[in-house]
C-alpha positions in Angstrom: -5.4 21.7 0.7 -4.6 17.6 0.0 -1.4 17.1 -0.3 -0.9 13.9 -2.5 2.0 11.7 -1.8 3.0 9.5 -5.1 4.9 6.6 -4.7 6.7 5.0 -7.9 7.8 1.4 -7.5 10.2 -0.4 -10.0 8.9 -4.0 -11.8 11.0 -5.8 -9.7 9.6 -3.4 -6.0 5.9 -4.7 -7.1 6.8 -8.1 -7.3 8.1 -8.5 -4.4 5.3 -6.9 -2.5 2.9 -9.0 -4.8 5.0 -12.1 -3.4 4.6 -10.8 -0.1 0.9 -10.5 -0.1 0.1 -13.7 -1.0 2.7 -15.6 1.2 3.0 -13.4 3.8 3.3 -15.2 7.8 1.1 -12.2 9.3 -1.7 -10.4 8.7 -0.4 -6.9 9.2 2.6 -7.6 6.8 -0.5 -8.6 3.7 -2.2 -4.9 4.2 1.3 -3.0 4.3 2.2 -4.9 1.1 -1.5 -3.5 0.0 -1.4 -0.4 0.8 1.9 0.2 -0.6 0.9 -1.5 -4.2 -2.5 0.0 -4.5 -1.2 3.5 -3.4 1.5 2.9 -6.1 -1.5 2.4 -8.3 -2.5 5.6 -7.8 -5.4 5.0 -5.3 -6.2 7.8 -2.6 -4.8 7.1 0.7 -8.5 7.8 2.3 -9.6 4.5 -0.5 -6.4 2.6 0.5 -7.1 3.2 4.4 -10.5 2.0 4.0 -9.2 -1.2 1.7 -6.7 -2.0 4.6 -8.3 -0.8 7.7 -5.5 2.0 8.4 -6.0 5.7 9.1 -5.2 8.1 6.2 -1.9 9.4 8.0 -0.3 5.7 8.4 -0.6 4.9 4.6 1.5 8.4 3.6 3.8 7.1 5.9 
């Protein structure tokens, strides 16, 4: 059984992490910002792992 974790983020929430994709100092803070906006999109965290190069488990986190 998949248990599917859905994350909601407010206008303001995306922008920032939209903001903090593209400027972002380090590499690792650009995928979190990823992950966290394409799992908001409603993309499976197996996709987003892929996308980002994290294991399943670390994106429901």
């Amino acid at each position: 059984m998949r248990i599917t974790t859905r994350l909601e983020l407010t206008e303001a929430q995306r922008q920032e992490l939209g903001k903090g994709y593209r400027v972002g100092a380090k590499h690792c803070f650009l995928m979190r910002c990823l992950a966290v906006l394409l799992k908001a999109d409603g993309m499976p965290a197996t996709k987003v792992g892929k996308r980002v190069g994290m294991e399943q488990h670390t994106v429901n986190k």
